[in-house]
C-alpha positions in Angstrom: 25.5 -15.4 -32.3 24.8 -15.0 -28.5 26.8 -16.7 -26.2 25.3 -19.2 -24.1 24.5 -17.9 -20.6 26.7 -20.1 -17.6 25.1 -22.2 -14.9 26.4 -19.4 -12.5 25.5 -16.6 -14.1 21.8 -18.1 -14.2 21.8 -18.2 -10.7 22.7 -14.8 -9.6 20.7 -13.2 -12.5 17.2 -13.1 -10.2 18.8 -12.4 -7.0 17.6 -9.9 -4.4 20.0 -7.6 -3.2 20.9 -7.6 0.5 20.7 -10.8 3.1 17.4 -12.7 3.5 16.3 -12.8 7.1 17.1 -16.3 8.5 16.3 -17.5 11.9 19.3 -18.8 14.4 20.1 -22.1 14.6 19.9 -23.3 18.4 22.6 -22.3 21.1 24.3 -21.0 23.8 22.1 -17.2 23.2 19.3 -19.1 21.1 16.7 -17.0 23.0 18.2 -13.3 22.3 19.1 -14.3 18.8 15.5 -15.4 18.2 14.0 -12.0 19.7 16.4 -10.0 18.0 15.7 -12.1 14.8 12.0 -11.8 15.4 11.9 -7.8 15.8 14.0 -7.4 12.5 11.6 -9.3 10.8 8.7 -6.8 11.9 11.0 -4.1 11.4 11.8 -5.7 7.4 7.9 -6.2 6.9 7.1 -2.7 7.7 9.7 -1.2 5.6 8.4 -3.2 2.8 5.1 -2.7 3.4 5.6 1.4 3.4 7.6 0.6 -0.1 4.9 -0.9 -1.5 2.6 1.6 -0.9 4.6 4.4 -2.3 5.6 2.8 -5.2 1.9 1.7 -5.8 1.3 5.4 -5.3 3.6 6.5 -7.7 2.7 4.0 -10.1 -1.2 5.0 -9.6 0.0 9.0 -10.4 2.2 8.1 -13.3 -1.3 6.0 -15.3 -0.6 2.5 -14.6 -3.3 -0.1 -14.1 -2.1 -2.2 -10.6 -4.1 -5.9 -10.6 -4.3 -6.1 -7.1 -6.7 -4.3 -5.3 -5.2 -4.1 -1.8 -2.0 -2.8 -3.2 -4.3 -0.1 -5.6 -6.4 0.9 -2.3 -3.1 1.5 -0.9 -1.8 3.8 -3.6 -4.9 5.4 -4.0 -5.2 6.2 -0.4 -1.2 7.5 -0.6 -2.0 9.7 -3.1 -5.1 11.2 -1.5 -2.8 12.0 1.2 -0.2 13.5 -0.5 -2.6 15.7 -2.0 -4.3 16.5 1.3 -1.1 17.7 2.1 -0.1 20.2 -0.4 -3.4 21.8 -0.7 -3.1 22.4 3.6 0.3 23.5 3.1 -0.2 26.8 1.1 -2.6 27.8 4.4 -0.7 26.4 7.0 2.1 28.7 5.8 -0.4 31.9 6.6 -1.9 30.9 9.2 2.2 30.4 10.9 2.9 34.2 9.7 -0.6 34.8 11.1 0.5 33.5 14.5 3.8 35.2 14.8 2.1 38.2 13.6 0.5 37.8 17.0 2.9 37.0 19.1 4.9 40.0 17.8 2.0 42.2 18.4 1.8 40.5 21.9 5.5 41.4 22.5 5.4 44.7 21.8 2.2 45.6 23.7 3.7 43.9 27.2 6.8 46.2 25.9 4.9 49.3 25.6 2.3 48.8 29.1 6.2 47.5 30.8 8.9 50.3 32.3 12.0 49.7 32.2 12.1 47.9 35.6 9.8 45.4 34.1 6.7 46.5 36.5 3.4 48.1 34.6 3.6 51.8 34.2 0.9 53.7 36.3 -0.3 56.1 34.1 -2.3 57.8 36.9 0.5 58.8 38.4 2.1 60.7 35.7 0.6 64.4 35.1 -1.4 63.9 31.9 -1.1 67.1 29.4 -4.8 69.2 29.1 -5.4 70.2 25.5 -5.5 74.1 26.2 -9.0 74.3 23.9 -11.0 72.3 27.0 -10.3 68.2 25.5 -11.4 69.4 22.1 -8.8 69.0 19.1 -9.1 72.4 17.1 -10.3 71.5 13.5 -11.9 68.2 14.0 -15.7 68.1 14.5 -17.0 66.2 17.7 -19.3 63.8 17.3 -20.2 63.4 20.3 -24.2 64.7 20.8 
């Protein structure tokens, strides 16, 4: 036989964790408790709103059927995101290796047109080599008729 449950224990068996949010009692700083009081509030509704919609999410991806509609809108529309999000990823990933593909390309070409002393090279200045053959490469056809 089961023992019969205290008066006490009955009490704390549906209890939410954590202190509810209760306003200040008037006094000497009534009007910074109160604001103070007031912004935690907003800061405890958002939280639980976000909650809810993640655990209606999750609940939406793991089959169950939510009764209320706001809440399954919300899940839905969690979801939908989440998934937006993972099919971007995969090309947001080459589209970053594209970019610094790019800006190493972009590096090395202000490397290469740079001298040493950081000013552009004048390559009309420098003596270019002639090709003894007249500008012609020996065994290539030209093309150019």
């Amino acid at each position: 036989a089961s023992k019969p449950i205290s008066k006490r224990n009955k009490q704390h068996a549906g209890a939410k964790k954590g202190q509810a949010t209760k306003a200040p009692k008037n006094g000497a700083n009534s009007m910074r408790k109160l604001e103070r009081f007031k912004e935690q509030k907003k800061i405890s509704k958002g939280i639980n709103a976000k909650i809810e919609t993640k655990m209606a999410g999750i609940a939406i991806r793991a089959g169950d059927k939510l009764s209320l509609k706001d809440v399954r809108a919300k899940g839905k529309e969690t979801n939908k995101q989440a998934n937006r999000l993972l099919q971007t990823r995969k090309k947001g990933r080459v589209e970053e290796k594209m970019l610094k593909f790019k800006a190493k390309l972009d590096r090395e070409e202000t490397c290469f047109t740079q001298g040493p002393s950081g000013g552009l090279n004048n390559s009309s200045s420098k003596k270019s080599k002639k090709l003894p053959t007249g500008g012609k490469i020996p065994g290539i056809p030209d093309t150019d008729h």
